[in-house]
C-alpha positions as CSV (number, residue, x, y, z in Angstrom):
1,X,9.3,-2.4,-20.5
2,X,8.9,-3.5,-16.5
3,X,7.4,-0.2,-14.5
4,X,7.6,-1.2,-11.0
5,X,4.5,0.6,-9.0
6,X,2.8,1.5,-6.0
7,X,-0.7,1.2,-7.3
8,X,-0.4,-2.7,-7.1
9,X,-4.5,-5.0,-5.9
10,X,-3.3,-7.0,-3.1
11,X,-0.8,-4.7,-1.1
12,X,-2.9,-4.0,1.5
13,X,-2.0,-7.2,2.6
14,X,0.9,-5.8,4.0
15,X,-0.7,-3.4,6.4
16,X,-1.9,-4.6,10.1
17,X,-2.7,-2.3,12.2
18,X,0.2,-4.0,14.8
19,X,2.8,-2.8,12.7
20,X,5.3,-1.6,14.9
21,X,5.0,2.3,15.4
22,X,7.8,3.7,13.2
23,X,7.0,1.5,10.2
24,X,3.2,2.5,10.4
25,X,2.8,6.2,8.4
26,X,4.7,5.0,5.6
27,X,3.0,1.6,5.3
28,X,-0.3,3.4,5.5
29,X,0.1,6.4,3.2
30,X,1.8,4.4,0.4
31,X,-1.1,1.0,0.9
32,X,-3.8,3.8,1.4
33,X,-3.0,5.1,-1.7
34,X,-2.8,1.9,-4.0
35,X,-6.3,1.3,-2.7
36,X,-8.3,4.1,-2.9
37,X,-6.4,6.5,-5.1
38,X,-5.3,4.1,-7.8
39,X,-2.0,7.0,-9.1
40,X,-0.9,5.5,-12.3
41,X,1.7,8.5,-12.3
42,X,3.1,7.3,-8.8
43,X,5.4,4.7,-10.1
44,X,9.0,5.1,-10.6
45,X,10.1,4.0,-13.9
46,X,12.6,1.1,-14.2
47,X,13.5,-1.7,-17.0
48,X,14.3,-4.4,-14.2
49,X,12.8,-3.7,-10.8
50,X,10.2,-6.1,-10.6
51,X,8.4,-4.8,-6.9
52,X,5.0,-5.4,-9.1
53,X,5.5,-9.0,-9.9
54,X,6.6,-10.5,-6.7
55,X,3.6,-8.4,-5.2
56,X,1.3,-9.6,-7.7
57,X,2.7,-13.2,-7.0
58,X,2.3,-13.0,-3.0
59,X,-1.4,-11.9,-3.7
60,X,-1.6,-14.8,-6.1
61,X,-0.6,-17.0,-3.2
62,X,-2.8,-15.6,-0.2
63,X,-5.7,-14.9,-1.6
64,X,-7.6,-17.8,-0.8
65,X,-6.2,-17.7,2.8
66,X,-7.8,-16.6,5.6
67,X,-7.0,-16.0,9.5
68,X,-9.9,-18.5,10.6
69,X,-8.6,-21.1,8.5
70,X,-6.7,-24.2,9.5
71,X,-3.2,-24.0,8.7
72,X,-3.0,-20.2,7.9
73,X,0.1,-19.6,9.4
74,X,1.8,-22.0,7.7
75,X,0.9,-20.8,4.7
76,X,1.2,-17.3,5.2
77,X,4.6,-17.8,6.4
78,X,5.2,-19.8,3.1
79,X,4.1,-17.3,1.1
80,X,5.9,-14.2,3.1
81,X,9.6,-16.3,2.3
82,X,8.8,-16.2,-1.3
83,X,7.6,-12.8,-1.1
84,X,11.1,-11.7,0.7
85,X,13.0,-14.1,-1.4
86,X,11.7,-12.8,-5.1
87,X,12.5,-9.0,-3.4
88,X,16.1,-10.0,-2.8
89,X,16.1,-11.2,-6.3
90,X,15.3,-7.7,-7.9
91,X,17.2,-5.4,-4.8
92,X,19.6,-4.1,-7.2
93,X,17.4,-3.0,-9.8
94,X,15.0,-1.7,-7.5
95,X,17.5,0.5,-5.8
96,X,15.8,4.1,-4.8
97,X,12.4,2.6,-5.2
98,X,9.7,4.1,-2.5
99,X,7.3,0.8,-3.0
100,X,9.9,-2.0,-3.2
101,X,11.6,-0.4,0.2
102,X,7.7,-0.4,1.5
103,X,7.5,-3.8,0.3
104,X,10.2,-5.0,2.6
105,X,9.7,-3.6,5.6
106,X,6.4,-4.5,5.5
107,X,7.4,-8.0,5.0
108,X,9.7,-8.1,7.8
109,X,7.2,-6.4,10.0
110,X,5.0,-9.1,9.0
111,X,6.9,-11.8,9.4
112,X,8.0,-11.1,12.9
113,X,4.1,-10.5,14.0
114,X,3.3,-14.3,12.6
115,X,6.6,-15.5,13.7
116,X,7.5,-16.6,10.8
117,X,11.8,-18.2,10.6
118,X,13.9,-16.7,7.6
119,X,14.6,-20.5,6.8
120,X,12.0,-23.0,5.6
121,X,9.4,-23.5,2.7
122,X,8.2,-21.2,0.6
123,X,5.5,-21.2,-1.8
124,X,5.6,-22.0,-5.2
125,X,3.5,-19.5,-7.7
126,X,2.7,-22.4,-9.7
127,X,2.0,-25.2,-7.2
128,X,1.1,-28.6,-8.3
129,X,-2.2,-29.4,-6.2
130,X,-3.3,-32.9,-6.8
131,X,-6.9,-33.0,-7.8
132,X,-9.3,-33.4,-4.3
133,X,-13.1,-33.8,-5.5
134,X,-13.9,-32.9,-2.3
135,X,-12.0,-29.6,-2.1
136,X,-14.0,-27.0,-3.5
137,X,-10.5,-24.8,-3.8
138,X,-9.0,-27.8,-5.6
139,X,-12.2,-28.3,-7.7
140,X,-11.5,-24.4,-8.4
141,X,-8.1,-24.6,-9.1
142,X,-8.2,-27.0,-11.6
143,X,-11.7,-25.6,-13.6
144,X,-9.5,-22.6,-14.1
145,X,-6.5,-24.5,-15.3
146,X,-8.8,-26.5,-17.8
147,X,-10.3,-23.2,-19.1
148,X,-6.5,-21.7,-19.4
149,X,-5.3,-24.7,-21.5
150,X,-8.5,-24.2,-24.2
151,X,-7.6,-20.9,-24.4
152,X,-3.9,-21.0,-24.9
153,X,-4.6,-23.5,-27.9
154,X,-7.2,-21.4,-29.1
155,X,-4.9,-18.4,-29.2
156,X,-2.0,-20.5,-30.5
157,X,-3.6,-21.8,-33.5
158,X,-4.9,-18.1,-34.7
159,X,-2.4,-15.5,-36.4
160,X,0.3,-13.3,-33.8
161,X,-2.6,-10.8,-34.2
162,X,-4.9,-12.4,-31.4
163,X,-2.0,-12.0,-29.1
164,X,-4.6,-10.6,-26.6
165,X,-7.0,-13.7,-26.8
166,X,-3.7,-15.6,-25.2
167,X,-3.1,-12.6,-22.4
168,X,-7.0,-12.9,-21.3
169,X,-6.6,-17.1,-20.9
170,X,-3.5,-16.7,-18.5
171,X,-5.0,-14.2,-16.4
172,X,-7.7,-16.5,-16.2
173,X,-6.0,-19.2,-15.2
174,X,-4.5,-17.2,-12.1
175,X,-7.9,-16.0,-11.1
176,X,-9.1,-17.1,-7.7
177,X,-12.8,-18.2,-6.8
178,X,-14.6,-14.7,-5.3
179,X,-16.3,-15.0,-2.1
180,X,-19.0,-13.3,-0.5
181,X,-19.4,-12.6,3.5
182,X,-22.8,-12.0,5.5
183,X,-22.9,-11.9,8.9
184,X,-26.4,-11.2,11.4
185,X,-26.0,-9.8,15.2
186,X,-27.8,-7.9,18.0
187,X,-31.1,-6.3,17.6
188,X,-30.6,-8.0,14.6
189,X,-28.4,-6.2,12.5
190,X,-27.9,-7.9,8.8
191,X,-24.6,-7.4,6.4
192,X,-25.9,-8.6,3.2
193,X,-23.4,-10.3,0.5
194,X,-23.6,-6.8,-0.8
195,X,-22.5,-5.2,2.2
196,X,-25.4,-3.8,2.6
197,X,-26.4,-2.6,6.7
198,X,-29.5,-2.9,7.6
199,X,-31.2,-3.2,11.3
200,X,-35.0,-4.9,10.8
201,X,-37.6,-6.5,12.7
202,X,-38.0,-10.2,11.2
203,X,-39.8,-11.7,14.7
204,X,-40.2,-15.3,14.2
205,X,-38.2,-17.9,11.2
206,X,-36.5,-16.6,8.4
207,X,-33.9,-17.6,5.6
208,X,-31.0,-16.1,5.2
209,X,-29.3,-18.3,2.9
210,X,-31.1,-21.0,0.8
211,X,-29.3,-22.5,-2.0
212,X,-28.8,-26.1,-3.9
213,X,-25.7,-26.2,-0.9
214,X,-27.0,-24.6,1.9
215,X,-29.3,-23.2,3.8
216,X,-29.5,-21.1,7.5
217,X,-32.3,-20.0,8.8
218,X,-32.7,-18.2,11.8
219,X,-35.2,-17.1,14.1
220,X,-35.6,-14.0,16.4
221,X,-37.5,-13.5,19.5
222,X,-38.4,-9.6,21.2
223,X,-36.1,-8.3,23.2
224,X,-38.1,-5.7,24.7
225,X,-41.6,-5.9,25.9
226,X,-43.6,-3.5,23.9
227,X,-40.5,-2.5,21.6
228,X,-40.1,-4.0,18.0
229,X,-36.6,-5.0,18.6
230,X,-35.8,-8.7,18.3
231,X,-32.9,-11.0,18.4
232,X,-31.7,-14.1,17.3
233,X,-32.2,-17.3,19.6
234,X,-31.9,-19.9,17.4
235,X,-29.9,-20.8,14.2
236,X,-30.4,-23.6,11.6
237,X,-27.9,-24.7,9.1
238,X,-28.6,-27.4,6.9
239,X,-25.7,-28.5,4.4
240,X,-27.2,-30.9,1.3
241,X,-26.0,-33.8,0.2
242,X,-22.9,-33.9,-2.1
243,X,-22.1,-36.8,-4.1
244,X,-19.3,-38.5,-3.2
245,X,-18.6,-35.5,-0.1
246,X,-21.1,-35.9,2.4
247,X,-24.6,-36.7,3.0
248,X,-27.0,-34.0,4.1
249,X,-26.1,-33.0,7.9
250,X,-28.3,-30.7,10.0
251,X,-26.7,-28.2,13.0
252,X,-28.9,-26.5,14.9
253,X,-27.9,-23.8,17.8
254,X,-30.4,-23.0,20.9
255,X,-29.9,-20.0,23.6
256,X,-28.0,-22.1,26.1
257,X,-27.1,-24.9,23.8
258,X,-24.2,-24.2,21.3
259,X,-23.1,-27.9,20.5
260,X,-19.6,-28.7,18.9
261,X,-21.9,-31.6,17.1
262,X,-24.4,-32.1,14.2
263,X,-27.7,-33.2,15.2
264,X,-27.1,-37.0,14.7
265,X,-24.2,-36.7,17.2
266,X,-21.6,-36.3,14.7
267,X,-18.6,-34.2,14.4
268,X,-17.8,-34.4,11.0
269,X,-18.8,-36.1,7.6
270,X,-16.9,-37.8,4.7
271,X,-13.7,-39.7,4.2
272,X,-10.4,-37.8,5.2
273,X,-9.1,-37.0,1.7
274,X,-9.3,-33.2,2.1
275,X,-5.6,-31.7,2.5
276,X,-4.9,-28.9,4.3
277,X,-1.5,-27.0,5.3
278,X,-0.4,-28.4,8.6
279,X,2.1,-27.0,11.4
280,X,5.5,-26.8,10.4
281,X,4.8,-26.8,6.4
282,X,3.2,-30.5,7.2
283,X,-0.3,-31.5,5.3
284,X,-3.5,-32.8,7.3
285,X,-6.3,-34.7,6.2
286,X,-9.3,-34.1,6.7
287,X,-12.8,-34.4,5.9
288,X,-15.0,-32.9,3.9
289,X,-17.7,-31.3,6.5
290,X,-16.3,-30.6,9.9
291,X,-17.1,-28.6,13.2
292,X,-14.3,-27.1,15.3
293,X,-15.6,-26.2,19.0
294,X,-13.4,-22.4,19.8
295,X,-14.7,-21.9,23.2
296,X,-17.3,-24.1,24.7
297,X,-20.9,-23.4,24.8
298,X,-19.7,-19.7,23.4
299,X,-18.0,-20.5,19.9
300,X,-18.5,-23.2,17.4
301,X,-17.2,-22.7,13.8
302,X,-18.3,-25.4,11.0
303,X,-15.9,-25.8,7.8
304,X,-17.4,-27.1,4.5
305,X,-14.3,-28.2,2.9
306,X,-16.2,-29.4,-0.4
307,X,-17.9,-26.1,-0.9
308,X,-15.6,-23.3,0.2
309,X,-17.9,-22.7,2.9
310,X,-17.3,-21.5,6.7
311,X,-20.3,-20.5,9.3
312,X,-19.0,-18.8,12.8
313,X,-21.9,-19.5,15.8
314,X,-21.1,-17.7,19.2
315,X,-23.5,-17.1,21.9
316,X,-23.3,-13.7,23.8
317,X,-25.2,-13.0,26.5
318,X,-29.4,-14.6,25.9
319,X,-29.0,-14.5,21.9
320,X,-26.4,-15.5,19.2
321,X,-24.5,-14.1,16.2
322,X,-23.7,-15.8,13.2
323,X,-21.3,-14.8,10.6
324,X,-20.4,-16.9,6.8
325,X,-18.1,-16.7,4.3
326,X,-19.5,-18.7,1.0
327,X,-17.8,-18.3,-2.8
328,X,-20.0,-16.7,-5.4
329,X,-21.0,-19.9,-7.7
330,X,-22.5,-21.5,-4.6
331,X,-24.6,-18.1,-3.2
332,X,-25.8,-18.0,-6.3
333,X,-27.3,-21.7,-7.1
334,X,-30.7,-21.0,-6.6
335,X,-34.1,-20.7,-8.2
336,X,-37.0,-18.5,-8.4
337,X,-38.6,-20.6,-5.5
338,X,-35.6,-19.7,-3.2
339,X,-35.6,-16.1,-3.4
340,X,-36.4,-15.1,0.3
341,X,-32.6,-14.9,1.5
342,X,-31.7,-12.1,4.0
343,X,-28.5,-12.3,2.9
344,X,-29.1,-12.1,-0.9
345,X,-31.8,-9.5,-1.0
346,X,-32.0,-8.0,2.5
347,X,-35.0,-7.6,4.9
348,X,-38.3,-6.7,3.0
349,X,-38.8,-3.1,3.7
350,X,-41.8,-3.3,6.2
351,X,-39.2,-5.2,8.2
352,X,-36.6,-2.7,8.1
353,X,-36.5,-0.4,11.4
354,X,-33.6,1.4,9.7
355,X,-34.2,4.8,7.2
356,X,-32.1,4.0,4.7
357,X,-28.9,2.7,6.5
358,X,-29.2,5.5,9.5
359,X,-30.0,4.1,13.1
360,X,-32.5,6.3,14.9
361,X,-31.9,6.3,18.1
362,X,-35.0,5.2,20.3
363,X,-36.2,8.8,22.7
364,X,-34.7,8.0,26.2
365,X,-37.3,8.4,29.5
366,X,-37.0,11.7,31.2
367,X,-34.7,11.2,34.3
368,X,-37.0,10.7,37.3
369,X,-37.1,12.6,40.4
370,X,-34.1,11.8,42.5
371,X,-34.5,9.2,45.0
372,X,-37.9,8.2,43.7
373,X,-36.5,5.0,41.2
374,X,-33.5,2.9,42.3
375,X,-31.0,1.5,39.4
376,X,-33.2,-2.0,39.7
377,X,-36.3,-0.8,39.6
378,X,-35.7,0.8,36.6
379,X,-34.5,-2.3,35.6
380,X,-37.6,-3.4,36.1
381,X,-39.4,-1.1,34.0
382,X,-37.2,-1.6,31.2
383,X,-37.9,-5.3,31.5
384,X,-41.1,-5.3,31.6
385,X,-41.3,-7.1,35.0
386,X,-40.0,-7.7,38.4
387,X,-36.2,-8.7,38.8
388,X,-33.1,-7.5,37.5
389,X,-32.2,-7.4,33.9
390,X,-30.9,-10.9,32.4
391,X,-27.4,-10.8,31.5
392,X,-26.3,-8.2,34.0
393,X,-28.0,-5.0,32.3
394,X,-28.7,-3.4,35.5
395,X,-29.8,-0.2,34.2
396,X,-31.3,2.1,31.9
397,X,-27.9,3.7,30.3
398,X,-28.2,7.0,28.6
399,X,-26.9,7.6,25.0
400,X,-23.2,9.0,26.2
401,X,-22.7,6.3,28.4
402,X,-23.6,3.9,25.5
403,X,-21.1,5.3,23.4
404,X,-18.5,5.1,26.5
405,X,-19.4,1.3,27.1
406,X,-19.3,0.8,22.9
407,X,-16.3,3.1,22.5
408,X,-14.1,0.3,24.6
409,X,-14.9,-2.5,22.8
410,X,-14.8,-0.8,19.3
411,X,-12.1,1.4,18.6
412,X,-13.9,2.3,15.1
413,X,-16.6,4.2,15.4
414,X,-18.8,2.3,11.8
415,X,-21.8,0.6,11.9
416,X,-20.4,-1.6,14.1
417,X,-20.1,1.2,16.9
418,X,-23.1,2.8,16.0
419,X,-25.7,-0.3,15.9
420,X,-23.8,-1.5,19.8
421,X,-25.0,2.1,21.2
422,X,-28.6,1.5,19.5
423,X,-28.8,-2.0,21.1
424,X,-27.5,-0.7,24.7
425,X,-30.0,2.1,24.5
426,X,-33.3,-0.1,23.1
427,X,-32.2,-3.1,25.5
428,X,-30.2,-1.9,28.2
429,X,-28.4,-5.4,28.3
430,X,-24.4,-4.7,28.2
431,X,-24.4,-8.6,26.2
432,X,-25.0,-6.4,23.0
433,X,-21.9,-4.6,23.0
434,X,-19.4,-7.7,23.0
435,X,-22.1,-9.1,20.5
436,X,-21.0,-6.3,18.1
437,X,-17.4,-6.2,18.8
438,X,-17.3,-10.0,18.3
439,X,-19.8,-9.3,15.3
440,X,-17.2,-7.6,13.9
441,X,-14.1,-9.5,14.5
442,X,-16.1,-12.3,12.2
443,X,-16.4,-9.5,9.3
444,X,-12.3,-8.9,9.5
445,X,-11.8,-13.2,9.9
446,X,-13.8,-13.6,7.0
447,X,-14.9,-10.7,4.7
448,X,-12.5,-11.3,1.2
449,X,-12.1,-7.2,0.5
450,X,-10.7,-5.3,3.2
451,X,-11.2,-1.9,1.4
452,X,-15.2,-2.9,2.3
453,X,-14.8,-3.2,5.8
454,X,-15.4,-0.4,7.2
455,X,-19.2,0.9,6.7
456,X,-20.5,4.3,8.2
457,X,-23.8,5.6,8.7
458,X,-24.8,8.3,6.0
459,X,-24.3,11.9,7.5
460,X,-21.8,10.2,9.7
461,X,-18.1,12.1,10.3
462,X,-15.9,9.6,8.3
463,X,-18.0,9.3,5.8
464,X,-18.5,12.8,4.8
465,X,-14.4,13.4,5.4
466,X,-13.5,10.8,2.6
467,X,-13.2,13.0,-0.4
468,X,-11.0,15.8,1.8
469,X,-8.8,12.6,3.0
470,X,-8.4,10.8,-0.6
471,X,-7.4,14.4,-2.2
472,X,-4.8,14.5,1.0
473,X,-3.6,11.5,0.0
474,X,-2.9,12.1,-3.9
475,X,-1.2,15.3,-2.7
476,X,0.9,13.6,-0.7
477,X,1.9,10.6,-2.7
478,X,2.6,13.2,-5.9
479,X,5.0,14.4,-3.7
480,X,6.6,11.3,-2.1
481,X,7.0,10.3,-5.5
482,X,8.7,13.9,-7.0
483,X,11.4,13.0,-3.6
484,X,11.7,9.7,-4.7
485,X,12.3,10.6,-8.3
486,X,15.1,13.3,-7.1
């Protein structure tokens, strides 16, 4: 018996928060709800509508996508015409249905915000992919396929009882290679693969990731004379050699010097045998290691084909940001000698400036008599010497201007909001801000899980509202669901 469902992993896929206007409470409530409530009872019941399935199979077909990604839009497109197509299939049975109705109006929102024609390709939910050594989502692809064909024999040749053995091989074989995201900005302020926030001292070199694959290591300077604060000014990434892939290459980023090359002058290493989706539905090759320069001097991505791998570099203001999306096999090829990575484990806790996730902000100097200290001389002070601020941070701000100047450039107020205002009031320098709002941009482009996005500061409003919200939520999706059912 089919039961057709809102409470479907995947769908929030289908909510952007561009959705046009009229579309956007529905979208929300019903993709809220499949994430964070989980209702089994809010499913209509039905012995044909198949709403679950052709979700199910668009998830299948995105997951490994992402908006940084060459080719996404191609694919996405792809995958949005199957989507619509296999809805058109089960319209009739699905007649009345509050999650199939979602279903395709969020897919025509979506498909006019990617511009995305009616006609042309669509995916396939079973795609032949040739085998590509040096395409670690290939290499995946086809582990998992090997592993579903033992286990389909092994069920086969057992009695009808071990029915279940078979069900656990083929969802198996659809399973998709997890990834893990970290990311380090401002003052600095590290997102462990746990998504775990911490702000921390860490002057000088240190690891963040150090695997058999890879390794980045960055190291932070003070910011402020006389004030533990630091910030990154240079960043290290070293990927190994990989048989048959690519020979080890080293990239190395400076304040001032963001190159779109490797250190030996390279751009790019291995022979052009990796596929990816082209414009138009079209396939490119290309190569197994590869930078791709965004904005000069600014913004410098680096793709690792043959691991999965992708490492954002931008330069904001005097320091840089870094930001990397890595699957979990390679993150966690390591020994015992390698286990000082920022990213695995965090900052040591006499590096930690944090208490226990929650930013204190630093005490702000009692406003001087007026007419005594012009904007650049207290400048000056802040600085610890003569001259204006670097960067154009003319001034000492206070704490609500800080949340003015942060409240523009995140609309969110998370960690992300909260960590810009600590770095504009320890610093003064108004680089930090776009550092955090670009910080963060990097988190949506490459963090796998949206429903971990979004961290808040313990005590914080949203954080202590969740509970009132979710129970909102069930309330009102018990009673979508009773007018749905009438």
């Amino acid at each position: 018996m089919g039961r057709a469902g809102c409470c479907c992993r995947g769908a929030e896929r289908l909510y952007s928060p561009r959705l046009k206007p009229r579309h956007q409470p529905l979208l929300l409530l019903i993709f809220a709800l499949c994430l964070h409530a989980h209702l089994g009872g809010c499913q209509a019941p039905s012995t044909q509508c198949r709403i679950q399935k052709c979700t199910g199979d668009f998830v299948s077909l995105t997951t490994h996508l992402t908006p940084a990604s060459d080719g996404f839009d191609a694919e996405f497109c792809k995958a949005l015409r199957a989507y619509s197509a296999c809805t058109q299939r089960t319209a009739k049975a699905c007649r009345g249905n509050l999650v199939f109705h979602s279903a395709v109006l969020g897919i025509s929102d979506l498909m006019s915000q990617r511009n995305c024609s009616r006609d042309g390709p669509t995916s396939s939910t079973h795609p032949e992919e040739p085998h590509e050594p040096c395409n670690y989502h290939s290499r995946a692809q086809h582990a998992h396929g090997h592993a579903h064909g033992h286990a389909h024999g092994h069920a086969h040749g057992h009695a009808h009882g071990q029915g279940h053995a078979h069900g656990q091989g083929h969802a198996h074989s659809q399973a998709r290679p997890g990834y893990l995201f970290c990311g380090l900005f401002g003052d600095p302020h590290l997102r462990t693969f746990k998504d775990s926030f911490q702000t921390c001292k860490v002057e000088g070199a240190w690891p963040l990731i150090d695997n058999d694959y890879l390794s980045v290591q960055v190291t932070n300077v003070p910011v402020v004379t006389g004030s533990s604060a630091t910030a990154t000014n240079k960043i290290t990434v070293i990927f190994k050699p990989y048989q048959g892939c690519t020979e080890q290459k080293v990239y190395q980023a400076v304040t001032d010097e963001l190159p779109a090359a490797f250190m030996d002058g390279t751009v790019s290493s291995g022979e052009p045998s990796h596929s990816s989706p082209g414009p138009e539905g079209g396939t490119a090759k290309l190569r197994a290691l590869w930078i791709s320069e965004r904005s000069p001097g600014r913004h410098v991505e680096l793709h690792a084909g043959y691991i999965g791998v992708t490492v954002i570099v931008r330069q904001l203001g005097r320091y840089l940001t870094m930001a990397v999306r890595i699957p979990e096999e390679m993150a966690e090829a390591y020994d015992a000698s390698q286990d000082l990575q920022l990213c695995l484990n965090g900052c040591p806790t006499a590096e930690r400036i944090d208490r226990g996730g929650r930013l204190a902000l630093p005490p702000q100097p009692p406003p001087p008599p007026p007419g005594l200290q012009q904007p650049q001389q207290q400048s000056a002070r802040r600085w610890g010497g003569g001259g204006a601020a670097p960067y154009g941070a003319a001034r000492v701000l206070d704490a609500r201007e800080a949340r003015e100047r942060c409240g523009a450039e995140l609309e969110v107020q998370d960690i992300y909001f909260h960590s810009c205002v600590f770095d504009l009031l320890t610093t003064g320098d108004a680089n930090f801000t776009a550092a955090a709002s670009s910080a963060q941009k990097d988190m949506e482009s490459l963090h796998p899980h949206r429903d971990r996005w979004r961290i808040y500061p313990r005590g914080s409003a949203p954080a202590a509202s969740q509970p009132i919200a979710r129970l909102a939520l069930l309330l009102l999706c018990r009673a979508l669901c009773g007018l749905a059912l009438v």
